[in-house]
MIMAR-677517 format. One line per 3 residues: number of its first residue (from 1); their letters; for each residue x, y, z of N, C-alpha, C, CB. Coordinates in nm, 3 decimals. Glycine has a CB too. Layout:
N
NUM	A	X,Y,Z,X,Y,Z,X,Y,Z,X,Y,Z ~ ...
END
This chain:
184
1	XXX	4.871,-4.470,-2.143,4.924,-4.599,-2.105,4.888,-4.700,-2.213,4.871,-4.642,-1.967 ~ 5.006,-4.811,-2.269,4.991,-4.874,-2.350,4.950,-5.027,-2.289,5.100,-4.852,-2.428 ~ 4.823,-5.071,-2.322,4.763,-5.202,-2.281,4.806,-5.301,-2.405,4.587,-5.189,-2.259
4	XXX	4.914,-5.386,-2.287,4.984,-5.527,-2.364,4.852,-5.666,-2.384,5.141,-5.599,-2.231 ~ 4.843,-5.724,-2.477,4.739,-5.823,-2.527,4.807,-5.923,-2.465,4.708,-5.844,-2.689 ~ 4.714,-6.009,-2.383,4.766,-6.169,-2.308,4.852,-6.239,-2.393,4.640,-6.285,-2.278
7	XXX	4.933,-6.275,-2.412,4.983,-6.397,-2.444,4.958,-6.536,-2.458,5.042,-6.399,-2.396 ~ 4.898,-6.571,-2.306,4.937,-6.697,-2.281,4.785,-6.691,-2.195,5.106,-6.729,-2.203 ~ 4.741,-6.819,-2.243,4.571,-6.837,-2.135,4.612,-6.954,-2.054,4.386,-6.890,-2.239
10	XXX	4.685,-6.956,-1.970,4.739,-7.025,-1.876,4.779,-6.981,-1.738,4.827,-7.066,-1.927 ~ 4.722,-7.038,-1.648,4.820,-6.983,-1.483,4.937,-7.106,-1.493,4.697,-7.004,-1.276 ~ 5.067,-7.051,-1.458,5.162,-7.165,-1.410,5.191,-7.168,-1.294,5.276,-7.172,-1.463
13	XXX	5.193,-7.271,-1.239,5.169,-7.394,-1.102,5.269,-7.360,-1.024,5.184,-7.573,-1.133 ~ 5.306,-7.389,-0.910,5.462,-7.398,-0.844,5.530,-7.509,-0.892,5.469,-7.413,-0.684 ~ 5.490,-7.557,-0.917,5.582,-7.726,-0.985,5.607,-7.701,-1.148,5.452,-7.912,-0.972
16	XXX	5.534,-7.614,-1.222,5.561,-7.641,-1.380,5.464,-7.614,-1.454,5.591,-7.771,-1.418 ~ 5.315,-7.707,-1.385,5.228,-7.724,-1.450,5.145,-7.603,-1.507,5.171,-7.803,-1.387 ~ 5.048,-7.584,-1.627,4.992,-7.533,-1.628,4.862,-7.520,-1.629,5.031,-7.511,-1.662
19	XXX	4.717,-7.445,-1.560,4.616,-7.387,-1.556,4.525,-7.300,-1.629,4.634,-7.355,-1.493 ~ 4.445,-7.384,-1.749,4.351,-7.312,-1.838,4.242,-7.269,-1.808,4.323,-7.368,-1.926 ~ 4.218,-7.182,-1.745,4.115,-7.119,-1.688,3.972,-7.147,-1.769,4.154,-6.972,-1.680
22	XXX	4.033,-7.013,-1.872,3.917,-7.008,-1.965,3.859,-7.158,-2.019,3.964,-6.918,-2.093 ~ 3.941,-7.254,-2.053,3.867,-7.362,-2.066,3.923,-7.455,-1.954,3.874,-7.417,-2.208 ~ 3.868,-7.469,-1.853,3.924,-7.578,-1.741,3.986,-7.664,-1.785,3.838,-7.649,-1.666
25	XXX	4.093,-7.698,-1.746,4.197,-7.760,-1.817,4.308,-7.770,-1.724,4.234,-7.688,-1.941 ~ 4.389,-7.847,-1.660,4.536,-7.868,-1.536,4.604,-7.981,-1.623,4.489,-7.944,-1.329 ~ 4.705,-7.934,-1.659,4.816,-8.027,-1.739,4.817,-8.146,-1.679,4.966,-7.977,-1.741
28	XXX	4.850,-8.118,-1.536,4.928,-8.252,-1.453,4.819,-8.201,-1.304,5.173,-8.235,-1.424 ~ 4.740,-8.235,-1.232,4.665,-8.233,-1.109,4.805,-8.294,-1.007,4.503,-8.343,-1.119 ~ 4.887,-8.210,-0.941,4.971,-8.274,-0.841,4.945,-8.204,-0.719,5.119,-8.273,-0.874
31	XXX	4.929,-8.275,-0.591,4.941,-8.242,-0.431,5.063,-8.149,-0.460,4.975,-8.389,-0.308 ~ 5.163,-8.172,-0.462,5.253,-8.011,-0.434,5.192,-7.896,-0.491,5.408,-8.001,-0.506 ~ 5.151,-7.888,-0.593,5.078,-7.768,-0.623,4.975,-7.680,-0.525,5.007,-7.808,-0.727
34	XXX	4.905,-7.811,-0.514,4.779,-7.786,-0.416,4.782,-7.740,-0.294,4.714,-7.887,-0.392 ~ 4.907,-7.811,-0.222,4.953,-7.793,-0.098,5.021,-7.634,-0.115,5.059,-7.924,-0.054 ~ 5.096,-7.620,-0.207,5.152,-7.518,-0.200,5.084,-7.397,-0.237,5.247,-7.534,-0.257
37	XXX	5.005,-7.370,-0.290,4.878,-7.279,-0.338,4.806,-7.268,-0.252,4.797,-7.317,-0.443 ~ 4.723,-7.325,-0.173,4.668,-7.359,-0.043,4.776,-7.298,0.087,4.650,-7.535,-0.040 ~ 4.878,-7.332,0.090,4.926,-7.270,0.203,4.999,-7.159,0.213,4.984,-7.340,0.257
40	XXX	4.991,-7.056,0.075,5.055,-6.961,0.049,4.918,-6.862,0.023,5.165,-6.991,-0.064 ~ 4.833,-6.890,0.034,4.707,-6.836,0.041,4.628,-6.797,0.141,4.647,-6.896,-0.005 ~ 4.621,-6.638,0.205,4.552,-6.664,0.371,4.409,-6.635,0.311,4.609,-6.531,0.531
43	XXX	4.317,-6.670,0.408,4.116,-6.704,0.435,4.173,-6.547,0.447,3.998,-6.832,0.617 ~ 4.013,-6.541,0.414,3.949,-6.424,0.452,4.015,-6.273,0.363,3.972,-6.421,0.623 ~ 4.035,-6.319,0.242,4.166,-6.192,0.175,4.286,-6.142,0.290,4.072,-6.011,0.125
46	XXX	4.269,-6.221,0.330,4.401,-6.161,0.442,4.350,-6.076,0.541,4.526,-6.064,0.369 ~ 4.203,-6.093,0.556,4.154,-5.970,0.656,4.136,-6.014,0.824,3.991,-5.914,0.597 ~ 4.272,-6.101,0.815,4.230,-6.207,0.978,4.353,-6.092,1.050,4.294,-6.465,0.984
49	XXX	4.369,-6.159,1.191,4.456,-6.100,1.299,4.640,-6.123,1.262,4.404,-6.189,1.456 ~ 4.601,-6.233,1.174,4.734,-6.280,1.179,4.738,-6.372,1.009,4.758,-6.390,1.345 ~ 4.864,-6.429,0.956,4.825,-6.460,0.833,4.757,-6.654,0.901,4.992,-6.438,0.695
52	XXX	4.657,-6.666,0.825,4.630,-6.782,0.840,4.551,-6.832,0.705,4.563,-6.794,0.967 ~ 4.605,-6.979,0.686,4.607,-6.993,0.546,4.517,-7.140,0.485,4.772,-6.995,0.508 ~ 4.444,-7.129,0.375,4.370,-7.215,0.336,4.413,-7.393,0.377,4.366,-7.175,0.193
55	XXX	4.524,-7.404,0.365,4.571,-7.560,0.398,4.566,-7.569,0.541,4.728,-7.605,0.346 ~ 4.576,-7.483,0.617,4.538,-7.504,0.775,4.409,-7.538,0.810,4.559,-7.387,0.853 ~ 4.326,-7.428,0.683,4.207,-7.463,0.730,4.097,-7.608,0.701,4.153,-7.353,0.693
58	XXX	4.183,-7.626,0.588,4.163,-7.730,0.495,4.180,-7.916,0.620,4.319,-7.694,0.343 ~ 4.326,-7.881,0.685,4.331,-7.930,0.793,4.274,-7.959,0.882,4.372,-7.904,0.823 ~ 4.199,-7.866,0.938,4.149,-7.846,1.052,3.993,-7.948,0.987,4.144,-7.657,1.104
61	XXX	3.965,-7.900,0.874,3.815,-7.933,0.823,3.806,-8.126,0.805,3.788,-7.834,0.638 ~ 3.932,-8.120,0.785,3.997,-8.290,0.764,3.917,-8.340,0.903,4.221,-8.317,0.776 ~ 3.999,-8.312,0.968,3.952,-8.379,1.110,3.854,-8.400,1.190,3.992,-8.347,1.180
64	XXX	3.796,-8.323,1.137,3.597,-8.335,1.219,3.585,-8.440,1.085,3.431,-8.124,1.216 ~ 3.553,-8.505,1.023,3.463,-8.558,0.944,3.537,-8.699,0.974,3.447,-8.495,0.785 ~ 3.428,-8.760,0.995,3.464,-8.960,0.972,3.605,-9.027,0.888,3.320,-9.035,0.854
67	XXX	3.683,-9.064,0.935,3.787,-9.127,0.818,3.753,-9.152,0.673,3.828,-9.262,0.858 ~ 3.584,-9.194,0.627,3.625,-9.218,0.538,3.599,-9.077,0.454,3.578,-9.341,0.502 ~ 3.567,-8.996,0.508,3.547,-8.858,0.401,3.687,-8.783,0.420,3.397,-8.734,0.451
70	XXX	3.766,-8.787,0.500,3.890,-8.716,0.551,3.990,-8.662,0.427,3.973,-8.825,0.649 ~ 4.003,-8.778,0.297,4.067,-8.719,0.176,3.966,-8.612,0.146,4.092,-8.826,0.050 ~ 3.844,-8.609,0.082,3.756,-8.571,0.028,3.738,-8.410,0.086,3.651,-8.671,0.045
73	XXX	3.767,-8.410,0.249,3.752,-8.252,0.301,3.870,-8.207,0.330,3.667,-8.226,0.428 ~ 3.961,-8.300,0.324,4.139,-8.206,0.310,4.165,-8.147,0.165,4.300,-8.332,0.335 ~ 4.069,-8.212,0.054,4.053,-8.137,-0.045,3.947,-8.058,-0.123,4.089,-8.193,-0.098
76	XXX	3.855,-8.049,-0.009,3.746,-7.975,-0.057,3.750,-7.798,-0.097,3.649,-8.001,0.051 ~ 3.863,-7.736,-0.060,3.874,-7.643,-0.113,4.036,-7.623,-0.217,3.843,-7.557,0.000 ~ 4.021,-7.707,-0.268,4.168,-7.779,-0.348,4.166,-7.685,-0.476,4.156,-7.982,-0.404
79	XXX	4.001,-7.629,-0.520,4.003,-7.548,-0.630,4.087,-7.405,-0.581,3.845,-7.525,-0.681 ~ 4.089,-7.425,-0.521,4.093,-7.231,-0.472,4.257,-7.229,-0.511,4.052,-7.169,-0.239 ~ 4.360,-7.367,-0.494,4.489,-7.367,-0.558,4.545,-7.330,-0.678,4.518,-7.455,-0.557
82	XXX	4.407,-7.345,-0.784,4.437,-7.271,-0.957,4.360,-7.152,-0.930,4.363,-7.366,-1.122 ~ 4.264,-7.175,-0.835,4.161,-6.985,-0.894,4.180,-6.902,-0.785,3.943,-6.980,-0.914 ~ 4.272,-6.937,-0.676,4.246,-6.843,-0.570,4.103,-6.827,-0.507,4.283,-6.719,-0.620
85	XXX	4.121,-6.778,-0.375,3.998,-6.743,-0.229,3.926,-6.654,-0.286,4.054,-6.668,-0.066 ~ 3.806,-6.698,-0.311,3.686,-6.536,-0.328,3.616,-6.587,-0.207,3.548,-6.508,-0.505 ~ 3.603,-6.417,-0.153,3.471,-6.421,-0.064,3.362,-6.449,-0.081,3.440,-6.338,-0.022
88	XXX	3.306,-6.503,0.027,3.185,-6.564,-0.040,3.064,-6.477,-0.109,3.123,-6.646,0.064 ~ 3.063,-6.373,-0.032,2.967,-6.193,-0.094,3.032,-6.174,-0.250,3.035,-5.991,0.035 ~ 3.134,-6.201,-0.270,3.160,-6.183,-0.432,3.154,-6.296,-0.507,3.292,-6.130,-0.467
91	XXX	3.154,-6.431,-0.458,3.138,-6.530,-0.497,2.958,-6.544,-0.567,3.188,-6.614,-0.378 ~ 2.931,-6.495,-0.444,2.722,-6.470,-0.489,2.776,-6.377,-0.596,2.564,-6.361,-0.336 ~ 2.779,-6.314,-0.584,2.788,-6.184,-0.741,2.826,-6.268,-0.856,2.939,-6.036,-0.736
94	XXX	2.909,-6.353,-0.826,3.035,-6.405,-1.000,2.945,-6.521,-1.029,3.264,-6.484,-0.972 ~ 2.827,-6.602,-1.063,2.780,-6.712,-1.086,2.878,-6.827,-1.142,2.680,-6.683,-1.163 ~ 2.968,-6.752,-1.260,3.046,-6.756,-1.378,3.138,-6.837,-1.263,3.098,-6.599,-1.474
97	XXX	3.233,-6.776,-1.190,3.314,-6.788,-1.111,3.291,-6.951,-1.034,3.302,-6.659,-1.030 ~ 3.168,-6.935,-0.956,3.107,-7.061,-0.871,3.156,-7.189,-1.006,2.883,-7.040,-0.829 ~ 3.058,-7.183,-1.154,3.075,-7.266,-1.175,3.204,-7.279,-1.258,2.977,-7.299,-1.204
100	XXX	3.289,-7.231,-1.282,3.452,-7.246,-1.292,3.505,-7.325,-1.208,3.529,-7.130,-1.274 ~ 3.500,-7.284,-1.065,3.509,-7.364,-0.915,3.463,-7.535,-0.954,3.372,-7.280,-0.777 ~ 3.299,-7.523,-0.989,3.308,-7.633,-0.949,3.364,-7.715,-1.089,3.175,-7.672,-0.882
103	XXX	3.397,-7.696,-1.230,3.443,-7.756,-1.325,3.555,-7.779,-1.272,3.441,-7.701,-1.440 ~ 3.633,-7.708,-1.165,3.779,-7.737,-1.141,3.824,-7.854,-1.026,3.842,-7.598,-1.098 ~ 3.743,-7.791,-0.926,3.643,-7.946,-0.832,3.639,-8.029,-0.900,3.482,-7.946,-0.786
106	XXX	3.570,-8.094,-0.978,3.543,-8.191,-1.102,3.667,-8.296,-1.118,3.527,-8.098,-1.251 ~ 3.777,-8.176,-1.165,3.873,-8.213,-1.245,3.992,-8.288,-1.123,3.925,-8.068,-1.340 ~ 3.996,-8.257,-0.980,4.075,-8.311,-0.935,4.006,-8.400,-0.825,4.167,-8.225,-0.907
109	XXX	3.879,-8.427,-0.785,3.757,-8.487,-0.768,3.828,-8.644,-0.866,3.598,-8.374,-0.842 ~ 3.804,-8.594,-0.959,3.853,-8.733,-1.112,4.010,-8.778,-1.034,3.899,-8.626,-1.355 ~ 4.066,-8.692,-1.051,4.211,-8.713,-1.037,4.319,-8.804,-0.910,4.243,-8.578,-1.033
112	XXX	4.190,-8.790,-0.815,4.185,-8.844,-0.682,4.108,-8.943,-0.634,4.162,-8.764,-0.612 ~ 3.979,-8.966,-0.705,3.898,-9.040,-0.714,3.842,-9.001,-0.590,3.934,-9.166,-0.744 ~ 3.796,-8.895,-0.543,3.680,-8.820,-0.440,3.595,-8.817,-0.509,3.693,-8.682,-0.379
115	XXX	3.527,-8.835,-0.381,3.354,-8.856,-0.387,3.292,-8.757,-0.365,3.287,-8.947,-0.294 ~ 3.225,-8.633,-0.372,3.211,-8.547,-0.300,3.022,-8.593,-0.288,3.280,-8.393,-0.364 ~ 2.968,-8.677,-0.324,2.816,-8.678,-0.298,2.765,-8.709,-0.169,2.753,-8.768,-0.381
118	XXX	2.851,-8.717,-0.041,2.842,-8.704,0.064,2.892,-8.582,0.123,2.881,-8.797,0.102 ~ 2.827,-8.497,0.052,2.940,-8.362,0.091,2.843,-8.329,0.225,2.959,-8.192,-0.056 ~ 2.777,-8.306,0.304,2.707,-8.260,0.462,2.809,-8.268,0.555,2.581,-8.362,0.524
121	XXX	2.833,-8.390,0.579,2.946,-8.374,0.721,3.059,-8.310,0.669,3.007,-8.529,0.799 ~ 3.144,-8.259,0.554,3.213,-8.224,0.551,3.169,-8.066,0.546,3.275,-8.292,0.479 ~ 3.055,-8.005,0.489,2.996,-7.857,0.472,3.013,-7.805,0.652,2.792,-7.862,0.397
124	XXX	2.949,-7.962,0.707,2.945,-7.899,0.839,3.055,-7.868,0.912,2.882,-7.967,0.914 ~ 3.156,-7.958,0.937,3.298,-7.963,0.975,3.351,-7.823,0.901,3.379,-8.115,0.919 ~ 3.333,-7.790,0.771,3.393,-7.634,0.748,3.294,-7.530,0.818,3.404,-7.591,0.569
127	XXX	3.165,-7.547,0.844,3.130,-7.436,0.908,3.171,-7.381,1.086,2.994,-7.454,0.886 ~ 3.184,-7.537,1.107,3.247,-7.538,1.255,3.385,-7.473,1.244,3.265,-7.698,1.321 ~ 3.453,-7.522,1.132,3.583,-7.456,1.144,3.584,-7.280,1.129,3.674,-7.525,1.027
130	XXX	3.504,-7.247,1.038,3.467,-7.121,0.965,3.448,-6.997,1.147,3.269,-7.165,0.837 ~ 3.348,-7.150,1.220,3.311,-7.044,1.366,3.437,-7.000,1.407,3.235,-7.122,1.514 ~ 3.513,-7.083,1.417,3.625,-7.071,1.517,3.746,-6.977,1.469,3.682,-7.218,1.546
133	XXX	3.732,-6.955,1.302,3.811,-6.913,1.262,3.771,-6.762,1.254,3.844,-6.985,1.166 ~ 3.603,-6.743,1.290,3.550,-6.611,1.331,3.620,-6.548,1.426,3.423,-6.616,1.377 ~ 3.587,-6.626,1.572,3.614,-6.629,1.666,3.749,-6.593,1.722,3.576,-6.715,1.681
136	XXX	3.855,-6.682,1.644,3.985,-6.654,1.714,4.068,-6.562,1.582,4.073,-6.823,1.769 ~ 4.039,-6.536,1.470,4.073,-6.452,1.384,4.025,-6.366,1.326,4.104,-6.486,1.325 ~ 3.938,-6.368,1.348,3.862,-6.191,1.324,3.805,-6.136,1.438,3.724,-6.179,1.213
139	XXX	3.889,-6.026,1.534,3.830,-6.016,1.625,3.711,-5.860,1.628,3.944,-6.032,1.722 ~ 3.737,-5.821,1.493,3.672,-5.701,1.480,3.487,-5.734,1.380,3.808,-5.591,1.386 ~ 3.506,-5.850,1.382,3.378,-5.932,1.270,3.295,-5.960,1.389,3.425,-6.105,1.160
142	XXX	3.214,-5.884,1.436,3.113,-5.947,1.545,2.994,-5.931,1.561,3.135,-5.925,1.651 ~ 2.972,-5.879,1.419,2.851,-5.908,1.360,2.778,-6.091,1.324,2.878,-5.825,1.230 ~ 2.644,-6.084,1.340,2.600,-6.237,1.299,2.625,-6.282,1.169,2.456,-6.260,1.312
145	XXX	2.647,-6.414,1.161,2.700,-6.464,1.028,2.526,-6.566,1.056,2.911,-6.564,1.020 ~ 2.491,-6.565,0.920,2.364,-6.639,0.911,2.371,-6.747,0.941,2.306,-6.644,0.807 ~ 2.450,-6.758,0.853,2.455,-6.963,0.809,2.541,-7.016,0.918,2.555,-7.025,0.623
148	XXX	2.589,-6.921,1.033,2.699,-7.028,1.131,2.609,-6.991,1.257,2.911,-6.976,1.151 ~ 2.446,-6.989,1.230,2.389,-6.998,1.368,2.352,-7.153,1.355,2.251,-6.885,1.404 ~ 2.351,-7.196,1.533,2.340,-7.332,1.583,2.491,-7.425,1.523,2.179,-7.399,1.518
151	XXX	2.600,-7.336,1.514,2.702,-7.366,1.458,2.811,-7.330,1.608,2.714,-7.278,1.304 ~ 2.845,-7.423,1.669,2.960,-7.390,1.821,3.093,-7.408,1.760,2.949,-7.520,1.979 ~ 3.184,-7.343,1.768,3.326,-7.325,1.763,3.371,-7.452,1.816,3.381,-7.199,1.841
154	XXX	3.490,-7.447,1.773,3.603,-7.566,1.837,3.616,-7.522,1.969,3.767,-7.574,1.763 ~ 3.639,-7.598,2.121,3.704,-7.562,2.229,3.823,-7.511,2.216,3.711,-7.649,2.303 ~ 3.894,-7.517,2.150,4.062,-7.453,2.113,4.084,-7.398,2.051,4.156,-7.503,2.081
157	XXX	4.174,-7.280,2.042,4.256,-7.161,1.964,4.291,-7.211,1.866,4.374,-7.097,2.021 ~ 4.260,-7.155,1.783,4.365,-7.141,1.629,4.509,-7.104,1.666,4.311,-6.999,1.510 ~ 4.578,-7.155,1.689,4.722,-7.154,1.655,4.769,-7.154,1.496,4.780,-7.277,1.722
160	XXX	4.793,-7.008,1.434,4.850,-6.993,1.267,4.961,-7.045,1.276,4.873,-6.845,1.195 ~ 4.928,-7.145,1.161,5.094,-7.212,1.085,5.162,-7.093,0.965,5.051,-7.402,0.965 ~ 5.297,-7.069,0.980,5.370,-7.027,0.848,5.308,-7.085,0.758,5.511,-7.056,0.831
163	XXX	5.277,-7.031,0.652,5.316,-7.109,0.469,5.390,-7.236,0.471,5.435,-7.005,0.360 ~ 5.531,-7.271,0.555,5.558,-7.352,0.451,5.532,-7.454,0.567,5.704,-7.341,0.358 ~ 5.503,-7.440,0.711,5.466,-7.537,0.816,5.314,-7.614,0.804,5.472,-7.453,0.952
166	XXX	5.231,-7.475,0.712,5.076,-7.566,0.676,5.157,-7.673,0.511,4.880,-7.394,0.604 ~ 5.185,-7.566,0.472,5.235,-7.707,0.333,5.264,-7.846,0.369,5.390,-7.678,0.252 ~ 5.382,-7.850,0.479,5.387,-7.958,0.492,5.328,-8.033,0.535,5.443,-7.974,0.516
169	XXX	5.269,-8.011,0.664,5.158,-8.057,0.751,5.040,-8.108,0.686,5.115,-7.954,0.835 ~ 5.008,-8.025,0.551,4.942,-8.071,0.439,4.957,-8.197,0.378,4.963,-7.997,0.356 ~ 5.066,-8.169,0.332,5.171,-8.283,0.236,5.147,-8.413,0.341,5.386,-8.226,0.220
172	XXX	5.224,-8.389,0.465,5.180,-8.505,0.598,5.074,-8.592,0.554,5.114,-8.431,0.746 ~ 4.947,-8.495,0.549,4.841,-8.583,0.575,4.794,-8.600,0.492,4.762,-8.565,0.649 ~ 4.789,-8.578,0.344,4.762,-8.638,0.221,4.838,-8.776,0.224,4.805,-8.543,0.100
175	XXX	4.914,-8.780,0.213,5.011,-8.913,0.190,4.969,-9.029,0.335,5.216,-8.848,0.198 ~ 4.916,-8.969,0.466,4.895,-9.029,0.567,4.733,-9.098,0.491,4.905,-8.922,0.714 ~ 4.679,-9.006,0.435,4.507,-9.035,0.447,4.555,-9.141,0.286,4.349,-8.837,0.427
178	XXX	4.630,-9.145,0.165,4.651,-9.154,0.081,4.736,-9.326,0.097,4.702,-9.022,0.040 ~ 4.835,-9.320,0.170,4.940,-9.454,0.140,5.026,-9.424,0.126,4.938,-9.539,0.045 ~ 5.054,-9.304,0.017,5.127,-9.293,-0.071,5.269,-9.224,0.035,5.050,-9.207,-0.198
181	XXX	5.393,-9.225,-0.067,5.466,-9.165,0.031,5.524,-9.082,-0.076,5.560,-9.254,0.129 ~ 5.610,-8.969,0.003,5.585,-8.839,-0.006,5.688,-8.733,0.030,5.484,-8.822,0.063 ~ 5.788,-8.680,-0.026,5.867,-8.559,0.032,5.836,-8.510,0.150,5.863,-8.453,-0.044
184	X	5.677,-8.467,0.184,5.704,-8.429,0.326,5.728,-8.485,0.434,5.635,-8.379,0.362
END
């Protein structure tokens, strides 16, 4: 088998843009991207009951935290839109990886003008979400998770959005938490 040499050190975006990995680098930082990368992406490598997808969860994490952190945790996993979901067990393995993540964090952190140095209520609000997303989407995971003891689930079901129903719903509430207005 003949091994072709990269070309191009770039991921390209759904909108155009492009993604320099090797040296962190996003041409253009745009919400459609994000939204759309995010909601075409399911948690858990896809190892849930049903597809359920980073911008839902991203959603869900929005809403437990105080208004004024609400941009800040609808985009707290906004990196995972250029680098994709690692588990967190391979995430410990890749150091390299973590801090790629957070150079990329960084970069749309800047772009948005998020704060993340209040990051607690929002860590917590994802672990609450994380329970529930144990709970009502992995029903074969029933083993203890460390870090989500003294951690209670949401009272309510995860109801999975399609791909393009979390996008928008996404899109929604960026522009709701934002001003700004917005295709969706």
């Amino acid at each position: 088998m003949q091994h072709t040499a990269i070309t191009t050190d770039y991921v390209s975006t759904f909108s155009g843009n492009r993604f320099y990995p090797l040296r962190p680098h996003i041409d253009q930082v745009a919400i459609e991207d994000i939204a759309h990368g995010l909601a075409y992406q399911c948690r858990f490598n896809g190892q849930t009951k049903t597809f359920y997808s980073i911008a839902q969860h991203s959603l869900i994490v929005a809403s437990l935290v105080p208004p004024p952190l609400r941009l800040a945790a609808l985009l707290h996993d906004a990196a995972e839109a250029y680098l994709g979901d690692m588990v967190k067990p391979l995430k410990v393995l890749l150091p390299e990886f973590a801090a790629l993540e957070d150079k990329v964090t960084a970069i749309i952190a800047a772009t948005y003008g998020i704060d993340f140095s209040d990051y607690a209520p929002i860590k917590r609000a994802d672990l609450v979400a994380l329970a529930t997303e144990k709970r009502d989407l992995m029903p074969h995971s029933t083993e203890r998770w460390a870090y989500l003891d003294g951690i209670a689930p949401l009272p309510g079901i995860i109801v999975a959005m399609d791909p393009g129903e979390a996008k928008q719903c996404f899109l929604q509430r960026y522009h709701e938490l934002t001003g700004s207005v917005g295709a969706a």
